[in-house]
N, C-alpha and C positions, 0 to 999 in steps of 0.2 A: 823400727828402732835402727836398725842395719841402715836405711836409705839414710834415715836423718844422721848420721854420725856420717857418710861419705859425703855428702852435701856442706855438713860443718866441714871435714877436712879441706872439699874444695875451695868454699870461699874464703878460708882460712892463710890461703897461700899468698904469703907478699907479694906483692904487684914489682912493684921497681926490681923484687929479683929476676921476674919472668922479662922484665923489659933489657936486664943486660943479660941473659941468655939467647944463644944462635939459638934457629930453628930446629936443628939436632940435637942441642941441649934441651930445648923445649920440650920437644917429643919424649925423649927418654924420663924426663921428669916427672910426664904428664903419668908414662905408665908405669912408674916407679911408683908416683901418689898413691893409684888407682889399686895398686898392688895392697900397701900399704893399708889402706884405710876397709880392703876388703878384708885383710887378715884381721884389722882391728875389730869391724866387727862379727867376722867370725866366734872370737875370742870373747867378747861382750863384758859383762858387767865381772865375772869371771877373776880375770885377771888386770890390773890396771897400766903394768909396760910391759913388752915383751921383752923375750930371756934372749940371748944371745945366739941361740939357735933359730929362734924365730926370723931374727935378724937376718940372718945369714940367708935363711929360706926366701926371705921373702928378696934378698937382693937377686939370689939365683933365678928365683920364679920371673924378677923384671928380668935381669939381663937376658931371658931365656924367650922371654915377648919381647923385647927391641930387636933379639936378632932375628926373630922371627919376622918380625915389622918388615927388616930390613933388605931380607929375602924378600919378599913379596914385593916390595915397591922396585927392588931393580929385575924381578923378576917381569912386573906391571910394565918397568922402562923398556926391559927387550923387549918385551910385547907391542911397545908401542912403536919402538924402531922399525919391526920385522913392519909391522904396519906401513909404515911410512915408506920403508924401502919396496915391499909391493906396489905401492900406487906409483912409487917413482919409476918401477920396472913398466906399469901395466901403460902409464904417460909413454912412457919410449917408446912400447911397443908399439903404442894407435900412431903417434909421431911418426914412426917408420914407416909404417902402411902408408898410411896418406903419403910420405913424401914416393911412396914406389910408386903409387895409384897417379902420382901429378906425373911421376917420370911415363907413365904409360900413355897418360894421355898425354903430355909433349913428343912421346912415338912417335903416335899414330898422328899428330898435326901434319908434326916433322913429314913423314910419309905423302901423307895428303899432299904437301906442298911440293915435294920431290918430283911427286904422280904428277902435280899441274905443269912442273915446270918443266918435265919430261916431253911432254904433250904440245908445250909451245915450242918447245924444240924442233917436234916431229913438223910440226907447221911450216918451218922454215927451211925443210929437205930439201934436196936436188930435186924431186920431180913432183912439190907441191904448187899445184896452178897461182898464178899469181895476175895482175892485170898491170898493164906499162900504158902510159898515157904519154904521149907526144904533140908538141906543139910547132910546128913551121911555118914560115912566110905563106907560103900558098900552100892550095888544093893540091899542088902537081906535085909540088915535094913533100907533099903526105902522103899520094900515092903512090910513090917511086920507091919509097924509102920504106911502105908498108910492104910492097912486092919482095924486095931487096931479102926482108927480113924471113918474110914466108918462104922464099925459096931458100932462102940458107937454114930453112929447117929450125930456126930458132922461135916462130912462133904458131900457132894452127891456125889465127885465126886473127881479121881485124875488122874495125868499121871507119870509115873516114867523115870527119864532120867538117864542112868548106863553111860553115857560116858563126866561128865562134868569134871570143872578144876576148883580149887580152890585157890583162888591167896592169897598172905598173907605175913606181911612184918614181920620179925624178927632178929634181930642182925644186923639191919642200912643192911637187903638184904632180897630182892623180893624171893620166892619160889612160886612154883607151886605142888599142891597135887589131885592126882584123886580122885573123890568123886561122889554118886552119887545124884541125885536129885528129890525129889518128892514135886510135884504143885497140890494143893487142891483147889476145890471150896467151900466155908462153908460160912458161915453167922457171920458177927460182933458178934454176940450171943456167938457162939463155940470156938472165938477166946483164950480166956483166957484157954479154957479146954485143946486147940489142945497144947497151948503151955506147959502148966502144963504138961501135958503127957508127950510130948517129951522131956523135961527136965529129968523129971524121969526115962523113959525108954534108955538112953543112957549117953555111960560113957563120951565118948567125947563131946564137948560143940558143939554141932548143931547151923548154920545159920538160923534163923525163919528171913522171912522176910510177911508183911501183905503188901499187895498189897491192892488199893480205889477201888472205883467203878467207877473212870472215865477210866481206864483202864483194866478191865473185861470185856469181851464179855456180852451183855446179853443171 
């Protein structure tokens, strides 16, 4: 009897008025009904309206569940905030990691490349061997000019080649000239000396080439 008598109240409620009530009106209404039609059938066959006290109860009894409603859902909202503001906390944190973890490995690149470029540095010292190649007219002024250099201490060592070829473009046409060849061991130190020399001591314009040290025998 109680079920059917809340069931009548609910279908009972106009439509077009629920359709111009806000959402907060809605709600209060909803539990204002519910209130309502629980007291009714409390009360049952008993009494047919209720007394003015009833009245008043039963408005307290809702106003006393909306605000309780209402507790609850902004209590649900901070709840859902503090939520959200953790994940946005726990996001920065990974964020920040990774971006330190990228900075560490751009370190140690950083490093690595400092290290190589330290290294070709050390390559190009005063006393890292290096090979000087020289090209002259003749045999005689590649031997003259390789003594020259050994005795002035600028290189330890050489070999003379009297049977090379010299290629060379001039008037849009290739030529070929025999010439002979002397290859010195000397030190990046003596470089500047050997070539000053051979500049001066010969009329024609000499081939100087500096060979590194990744291609020098040790």
């Amino acid at each position: 009897m109680i079920i059917l008598i809340l069931l009548l109240g609910l279908f009972n409620t106009p439509y077009t008025q629920a359709q111009e009530m806000t959402p907060q009106e809605k709600h209060n209404a909803s539990i204002t009904r519910i209130v309502r039609h629980v007291a009714t059938g409390v009360i049952g066959a008993n009494q047919e309206t209720l007394t003015p006290e009833q009245e008043a109860l039963i408005t307290q009894i809702s106003q006393q569940l909306i605000q309780e409603t209402d507790i609850y859902q902004a209590e649900q909202a901070q709840l859902n905030q503090k939520q959200e503001e953790r994940n946005e906390l726990i996001t920065t944190v990974i964020i920040n990691v990774a971006k330190g973890i990228a900075i560490i490995i751009a370190l140690l690149v950083l490093r690595s490349i400092i290290g190589a470029v330290g290294r070709g540095v050390a390559v190009e010292s005063a006393d890292t061997p290096i090979g000087v190649i020289i090209t002259t007219r003749t045999t005689e002024q590649a031997l003259d000019l390789g003594k020259e250099i050994i005795d002035q201490k600028w290189a330890t060592g050489g070999t003379v080649s009297p049977t090379t070829q010299s290629l060379y473009r001039k008037d849009n046409k290739a030529y070929a000239t025999p010439e002979a060849m002397l290859m010195l061991k000397t030190t990046n130190e003596h470089l500047k000396n050997i070539v000053t020399h051979t500049e001066s001591t010969n009329t024609s314009a000499p081939e100087i080439i500096a060979l590194s040290r990744s291609i020098i025998p040790s």
